[in-house]
VMD Tcl script that draws the C-alpha trace (Angstrom):
set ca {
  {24.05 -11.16 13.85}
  {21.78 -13.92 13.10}
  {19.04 -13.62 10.34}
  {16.63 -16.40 11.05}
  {13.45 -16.49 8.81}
  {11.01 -19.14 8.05}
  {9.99 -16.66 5.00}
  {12.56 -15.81 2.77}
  {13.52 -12.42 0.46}
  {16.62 -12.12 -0.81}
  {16.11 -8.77 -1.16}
  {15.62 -8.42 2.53}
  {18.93 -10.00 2.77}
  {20.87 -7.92 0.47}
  {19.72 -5.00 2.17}
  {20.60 -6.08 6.17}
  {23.96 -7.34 4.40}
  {24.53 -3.64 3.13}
  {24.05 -2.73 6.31}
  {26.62 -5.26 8.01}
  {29.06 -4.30 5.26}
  {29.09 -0.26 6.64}
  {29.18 -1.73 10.16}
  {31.87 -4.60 10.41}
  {29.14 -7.24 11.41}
  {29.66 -10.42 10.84}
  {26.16 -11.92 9.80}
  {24.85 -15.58 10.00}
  {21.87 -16.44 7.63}
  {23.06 -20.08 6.78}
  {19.04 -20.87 7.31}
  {18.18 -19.35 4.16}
  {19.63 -22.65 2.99}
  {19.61 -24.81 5.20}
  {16.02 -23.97 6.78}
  {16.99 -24.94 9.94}
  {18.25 -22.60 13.10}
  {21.96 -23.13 15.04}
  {21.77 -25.88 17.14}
  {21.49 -25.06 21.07}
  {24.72 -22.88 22.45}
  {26.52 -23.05 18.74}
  {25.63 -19.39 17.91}
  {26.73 -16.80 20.53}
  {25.86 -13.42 18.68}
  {24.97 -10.18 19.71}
  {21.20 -9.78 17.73}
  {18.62 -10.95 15.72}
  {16.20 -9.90 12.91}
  {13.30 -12.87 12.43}
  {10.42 -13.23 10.46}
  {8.13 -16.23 12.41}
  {5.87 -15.93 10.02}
  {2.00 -16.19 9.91}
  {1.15 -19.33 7.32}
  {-0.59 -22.63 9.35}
  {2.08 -24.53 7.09}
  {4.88 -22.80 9.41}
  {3.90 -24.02 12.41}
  {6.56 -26.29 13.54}
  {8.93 -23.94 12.14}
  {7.51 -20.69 13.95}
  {7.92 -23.03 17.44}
  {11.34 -23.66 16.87}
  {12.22 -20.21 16.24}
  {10.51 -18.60 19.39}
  {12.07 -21.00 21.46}
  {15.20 -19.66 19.87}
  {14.70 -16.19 19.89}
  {13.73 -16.22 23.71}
  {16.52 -18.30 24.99}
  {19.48 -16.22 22.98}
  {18.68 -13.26 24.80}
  {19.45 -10.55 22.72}
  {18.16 -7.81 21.12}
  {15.36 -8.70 18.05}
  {13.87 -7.16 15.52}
  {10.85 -8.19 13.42}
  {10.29 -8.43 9.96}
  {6.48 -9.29 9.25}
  {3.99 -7.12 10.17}
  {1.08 -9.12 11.79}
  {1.06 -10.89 14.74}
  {3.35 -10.66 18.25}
  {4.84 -13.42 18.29}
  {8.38 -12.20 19.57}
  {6.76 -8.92 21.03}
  {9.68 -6.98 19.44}
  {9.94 -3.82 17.45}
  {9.30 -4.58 13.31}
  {10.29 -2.92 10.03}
  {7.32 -3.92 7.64}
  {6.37 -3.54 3.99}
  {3.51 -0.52 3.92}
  {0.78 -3.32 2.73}
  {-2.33 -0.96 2.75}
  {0.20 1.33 0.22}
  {0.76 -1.90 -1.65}
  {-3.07 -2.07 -2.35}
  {-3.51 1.75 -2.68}
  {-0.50 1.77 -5.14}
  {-1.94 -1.21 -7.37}
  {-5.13 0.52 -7.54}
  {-3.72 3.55 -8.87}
  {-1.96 1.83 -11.55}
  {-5.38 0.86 -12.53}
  {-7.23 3.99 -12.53}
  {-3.82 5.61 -14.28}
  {-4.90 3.32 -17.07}
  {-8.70 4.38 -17.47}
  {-10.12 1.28 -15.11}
  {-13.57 1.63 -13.79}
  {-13.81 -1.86 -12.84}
  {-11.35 -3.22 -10.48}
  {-10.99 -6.70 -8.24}
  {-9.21 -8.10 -5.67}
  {-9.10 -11.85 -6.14}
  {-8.56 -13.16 -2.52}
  {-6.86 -16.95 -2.29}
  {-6.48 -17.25 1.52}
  {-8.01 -15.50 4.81}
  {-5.35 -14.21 6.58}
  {-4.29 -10.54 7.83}
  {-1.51 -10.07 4.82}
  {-4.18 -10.21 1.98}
  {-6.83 -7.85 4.72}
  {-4.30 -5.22 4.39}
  {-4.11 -4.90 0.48}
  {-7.46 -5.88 -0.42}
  {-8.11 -2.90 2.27}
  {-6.14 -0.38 0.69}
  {-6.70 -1.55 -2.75}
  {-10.36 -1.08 -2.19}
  {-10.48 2.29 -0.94}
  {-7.97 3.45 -3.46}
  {-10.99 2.54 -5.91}
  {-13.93 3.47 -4.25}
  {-12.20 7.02 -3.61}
  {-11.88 7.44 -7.34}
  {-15.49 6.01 -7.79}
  {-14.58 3.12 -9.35}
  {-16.37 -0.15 -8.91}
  {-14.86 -2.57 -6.43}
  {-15.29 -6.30 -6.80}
  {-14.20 -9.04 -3.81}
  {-13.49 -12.38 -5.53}
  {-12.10 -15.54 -4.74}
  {-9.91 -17.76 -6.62}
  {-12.04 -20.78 -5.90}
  {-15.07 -19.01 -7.68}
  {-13.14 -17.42 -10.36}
  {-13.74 -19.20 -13.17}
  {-17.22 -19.35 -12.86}
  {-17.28 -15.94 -12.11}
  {-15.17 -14.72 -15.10}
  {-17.63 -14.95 -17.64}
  {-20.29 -12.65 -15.73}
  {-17.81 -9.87 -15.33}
  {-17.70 -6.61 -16.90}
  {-14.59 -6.20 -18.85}
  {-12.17 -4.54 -19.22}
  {-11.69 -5.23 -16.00}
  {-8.27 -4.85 -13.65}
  {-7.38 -8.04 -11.44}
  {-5.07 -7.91 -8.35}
  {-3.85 -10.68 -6.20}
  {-1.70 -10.63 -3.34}
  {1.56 -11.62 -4.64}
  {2.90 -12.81 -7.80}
  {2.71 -16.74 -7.81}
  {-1.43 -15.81 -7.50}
  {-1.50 -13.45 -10.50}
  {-0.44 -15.98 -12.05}
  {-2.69 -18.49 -11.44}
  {-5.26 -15.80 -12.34}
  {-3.59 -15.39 -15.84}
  {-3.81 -18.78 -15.97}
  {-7.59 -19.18 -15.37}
  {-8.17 -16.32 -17.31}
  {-6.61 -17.58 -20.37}
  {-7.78 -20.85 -19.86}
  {-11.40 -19.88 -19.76}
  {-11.02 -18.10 -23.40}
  {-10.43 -14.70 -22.24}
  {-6.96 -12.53 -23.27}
  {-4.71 -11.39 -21.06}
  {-4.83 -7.87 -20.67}
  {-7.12 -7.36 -23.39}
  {-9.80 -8.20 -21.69}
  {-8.95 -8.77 -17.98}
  {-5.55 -6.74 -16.59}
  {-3.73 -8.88 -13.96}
  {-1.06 -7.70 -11.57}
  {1.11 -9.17 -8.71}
  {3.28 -8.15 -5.77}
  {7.13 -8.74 -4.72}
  {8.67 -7.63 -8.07}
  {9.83 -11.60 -8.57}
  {11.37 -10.93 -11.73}
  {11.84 -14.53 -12.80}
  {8.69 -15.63 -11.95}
  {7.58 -12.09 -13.95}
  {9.44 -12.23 -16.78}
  {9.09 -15.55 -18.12}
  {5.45 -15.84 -17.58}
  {3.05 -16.84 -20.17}
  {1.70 -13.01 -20.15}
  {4.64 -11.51 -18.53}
  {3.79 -9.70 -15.09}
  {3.00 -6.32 -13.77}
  {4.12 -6.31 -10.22}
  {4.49 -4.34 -7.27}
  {8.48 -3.63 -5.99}
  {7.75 -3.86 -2.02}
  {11.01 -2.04 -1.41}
  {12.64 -5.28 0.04}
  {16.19 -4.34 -0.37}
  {14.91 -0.89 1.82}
  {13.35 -3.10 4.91}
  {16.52 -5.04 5.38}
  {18.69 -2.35 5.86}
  {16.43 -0.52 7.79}
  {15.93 -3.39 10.10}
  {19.33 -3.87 10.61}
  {19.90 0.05 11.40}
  {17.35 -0.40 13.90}
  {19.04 -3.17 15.46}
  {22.01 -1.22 16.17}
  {20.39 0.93 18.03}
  {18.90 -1.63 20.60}
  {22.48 -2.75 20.21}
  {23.91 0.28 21.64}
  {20.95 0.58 24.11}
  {18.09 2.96 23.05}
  {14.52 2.33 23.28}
  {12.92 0.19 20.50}
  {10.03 2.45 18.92}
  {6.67 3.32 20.14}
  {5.05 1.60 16.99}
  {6.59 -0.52 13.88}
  {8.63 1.50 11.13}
  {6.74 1.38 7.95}
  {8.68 0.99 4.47}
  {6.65 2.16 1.55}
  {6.91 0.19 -2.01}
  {8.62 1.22 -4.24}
  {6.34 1.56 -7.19}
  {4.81 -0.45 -10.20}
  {6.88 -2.51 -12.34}
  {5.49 -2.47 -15.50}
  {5.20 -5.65 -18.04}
  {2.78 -6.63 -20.48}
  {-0.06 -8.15 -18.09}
  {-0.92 -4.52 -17.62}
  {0.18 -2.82 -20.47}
  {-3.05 -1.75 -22.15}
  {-5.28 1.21 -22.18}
  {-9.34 1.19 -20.79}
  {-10.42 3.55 -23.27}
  {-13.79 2.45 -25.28}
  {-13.38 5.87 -28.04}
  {-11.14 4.04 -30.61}
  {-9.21 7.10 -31.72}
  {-8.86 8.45 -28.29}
  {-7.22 4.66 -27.41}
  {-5.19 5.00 -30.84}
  {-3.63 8.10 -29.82}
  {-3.06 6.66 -26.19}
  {-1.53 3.93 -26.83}
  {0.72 5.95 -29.08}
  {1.67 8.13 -26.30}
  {2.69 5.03 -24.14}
  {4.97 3.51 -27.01}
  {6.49 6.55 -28.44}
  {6.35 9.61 -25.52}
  {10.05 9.41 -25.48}
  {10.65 10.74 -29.87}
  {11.04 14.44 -29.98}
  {7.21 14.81 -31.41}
  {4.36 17.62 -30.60}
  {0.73 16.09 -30.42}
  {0.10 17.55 -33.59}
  {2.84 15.33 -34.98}
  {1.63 12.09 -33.55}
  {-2.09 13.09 -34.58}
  {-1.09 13.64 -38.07}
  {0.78 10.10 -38.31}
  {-2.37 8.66 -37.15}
  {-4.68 10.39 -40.14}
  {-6.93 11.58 -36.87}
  {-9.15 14.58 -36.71}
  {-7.40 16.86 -33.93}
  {-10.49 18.58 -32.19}
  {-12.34 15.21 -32.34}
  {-9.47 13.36 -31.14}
  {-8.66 16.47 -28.47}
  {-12.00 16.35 -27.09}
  {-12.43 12.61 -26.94}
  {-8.75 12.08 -25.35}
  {-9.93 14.51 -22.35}
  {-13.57 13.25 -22.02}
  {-12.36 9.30 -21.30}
  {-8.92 9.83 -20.26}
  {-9.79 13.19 -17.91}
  {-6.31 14.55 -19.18}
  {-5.75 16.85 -22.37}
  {-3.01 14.90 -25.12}
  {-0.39 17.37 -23.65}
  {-0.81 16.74 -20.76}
  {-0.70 12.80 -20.68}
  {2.55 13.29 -23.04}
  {4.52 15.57 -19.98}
  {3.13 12.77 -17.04}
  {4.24 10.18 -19.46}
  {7.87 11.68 -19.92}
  {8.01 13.19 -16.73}
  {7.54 9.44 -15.25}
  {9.84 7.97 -16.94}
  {12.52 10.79 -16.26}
  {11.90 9.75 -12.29}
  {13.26 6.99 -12.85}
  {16.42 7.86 -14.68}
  {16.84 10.84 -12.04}
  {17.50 8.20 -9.26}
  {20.66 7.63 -10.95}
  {22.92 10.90 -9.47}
  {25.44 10.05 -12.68}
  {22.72 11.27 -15.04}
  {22.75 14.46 -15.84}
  {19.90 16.73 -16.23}
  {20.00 18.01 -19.67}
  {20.79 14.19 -21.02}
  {17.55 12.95 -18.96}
  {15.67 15.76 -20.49}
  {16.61 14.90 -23.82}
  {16.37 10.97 -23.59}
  {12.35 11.69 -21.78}
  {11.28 13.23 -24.63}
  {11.64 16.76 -24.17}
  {13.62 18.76 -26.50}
  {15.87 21.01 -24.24}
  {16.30 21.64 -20.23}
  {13.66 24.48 -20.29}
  {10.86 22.48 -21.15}
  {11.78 19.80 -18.74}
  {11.95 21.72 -15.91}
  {8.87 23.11 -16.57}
  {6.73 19.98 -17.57}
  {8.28 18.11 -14.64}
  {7.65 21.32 -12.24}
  {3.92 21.04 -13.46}
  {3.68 17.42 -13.27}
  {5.45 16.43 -9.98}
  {5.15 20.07 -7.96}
  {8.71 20.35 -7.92}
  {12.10 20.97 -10.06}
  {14.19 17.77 -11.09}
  {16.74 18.85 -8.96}
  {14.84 18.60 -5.95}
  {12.92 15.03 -6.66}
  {16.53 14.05 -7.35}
  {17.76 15.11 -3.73}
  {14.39 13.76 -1.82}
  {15.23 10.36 -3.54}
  {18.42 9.85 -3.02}
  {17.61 10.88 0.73}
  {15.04 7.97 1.10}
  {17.77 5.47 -0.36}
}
mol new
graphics top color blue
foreach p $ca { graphics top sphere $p radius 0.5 }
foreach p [lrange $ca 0 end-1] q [lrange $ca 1 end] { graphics top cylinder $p $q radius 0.2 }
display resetview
């Protein structure tokens, strides 16, 4: 099998090598290094996955590998999601989800004001500006189309606190960057998030960076499942197969709370930090010398969610993600989420996520 892209994930890799490993394939992706396809009649294989890509800069590169693609004769399979170049069946990234799931983040965290900072015209950023935008507007929230290229002059203008989402993560970063170098603080002021999960890039950011897992890994073993079946002769799909992301990775470009009631965002805040200690609310409000009712009926009025409540979504949350792990047992993710025995788990997480622990446990580990 040869994986030819002018784009490259490793993700995307890691999951069609998966794949190959639980089939006996033997798989040829030399181009992710050497950016260049076999020469003519050196590879005979038996199928392809290719991603021709859309950018004007891959032009040249696009050329060589349709020429490529139609003179192997084989079965392909696509990788991108816009454009028909190849005319063959694609596994894609969900990018209106991508959008609808970074807006969601936002509203999660009290944002009323949220932007999409567009950097190029092209189908890719349509998609999640598109969902991004209708995730807001749903929620009544205020949607804001900007463009790098006016950003700066635009910052100062802008209502803040304000929620800022570009397309992938090397963009959120120049929009840190123009944020912070126009005087205003980083998420203080102006909340920035990315997509593709680049933890490198993320991590060792100025402001490190909230971004969007795209479920890579996922796509490439999907795409090479689907290539064994046009392998073994069935029909390719009426339409492409759609991979949703896999959620929000949290870091510290998004990690503050759009609550203008000071104690209500003191009491927040200490949700967020310390959900997982074996506390009631009336614990927590004590520490911070707060008046409960006040506090109460501020919390609900501008977060829309009583103090209890926010406490079982926050520990809940976080015990979705240990869950994915089928090692873990219950009663230890109960205990390290914040709840105090297995009753109260399943019950908060019953509340919070419409079903038991068990059963999110069993759906997951399905989708993987």
């Amino acid at each position: 099998m040869l994986l030819a892209q002018t784009w490259w994930e490793d993700r995307v890799l890691r999951g069609v090598a998966a794949f190959a490993a639980e089939h006996n394939w033997e798989l040829q992706c030399r181009m992710h290094w050497t950016h260049e396809l076999p020469a003519p009649g050196e590879w005979r294989g038996d199928g392809l996955i290719a991603f021709a890509g859309i950018s004007r800069r891959l032009q040249a590169s696009r050329r060589q590998l349709l020429a490529f693609a139609r003179t192997a004769r084989v079965p392909v399979v696509e990788t991108q999601a816009f454009g028909r170049f190849l005319d063959a069946p694609k596994v894609v990234p969900d990018h209106e989800a991508i959008g609808r799931l970074a807006a969601e983040h936002f509203l999660a965290l009290n944002f009323r004001q949220l932007a999409y900072v567009s950097f190029d015209d092209n189908p890719l950023e349509a998609a999640r500006r598109h969902g991004f935008r209708r995730a807001a507007e749903r929620a009544g929230a205020t949607f804001h189309a900007l463009t790098f290229a006016q950003l700066r002059r635009q910052l100062a203008r802008l209502p803040r606190p304000m929620a800022l989402f570009a397309v992938n993560d090397p963009n959120a970063l120049d929009v840190i960057r123009a944020c912070r170098d126009a005087g205003f603080r980083v998420p203080e002021e102006f909340a920035v998030m990315g997509v593709d999960d680049t933890a490198i890039v993320c991590d060792l950011a100025a402001v490190p960076l909230s971004s969007i897992d795209c479920n890579y890994e996922r796509q490439g073993y999907e795409a090479a499942a689907l290539l064994d079946q046009l392998m073994n002769g069935r029909k390719p799909p009426s339409g492409p197969t759609i991979v949703p992301p896999r959620g929000v990775i949290v870091r510290r470009s998004t990690d503050i709370l759009a609550v203008p009631d000071l104690g209500a965002a003191r009491m927040l805040s200490t949700l967020r930090q310390r959900f997982r200690e074996r506390r009631g609310i009336q614990q927590f409000v004590a520490e911070l010398g707060l008046p409960l009712r006040q506090v109460h009926d501020h919390f609900l009025a501008h977060v829309g969610r009583t103090m209890l409540q926010e406490l079982n979504r926050l520990r809940v949350e976080y015990a979705q993600t240990l869950l994915r792990d089928p090692r873990q047992k219950i009663e230890t993710i109960a205990l390290e989420s914040g709840f105090s025995n297995r009753f109260h788990f399943v019950n908060a997480f019953r509340r919070v996520a419409g079903q038991t622990p068990t059963g999110f446990r069993r759906k997951m580990l399905l989708a993987d």
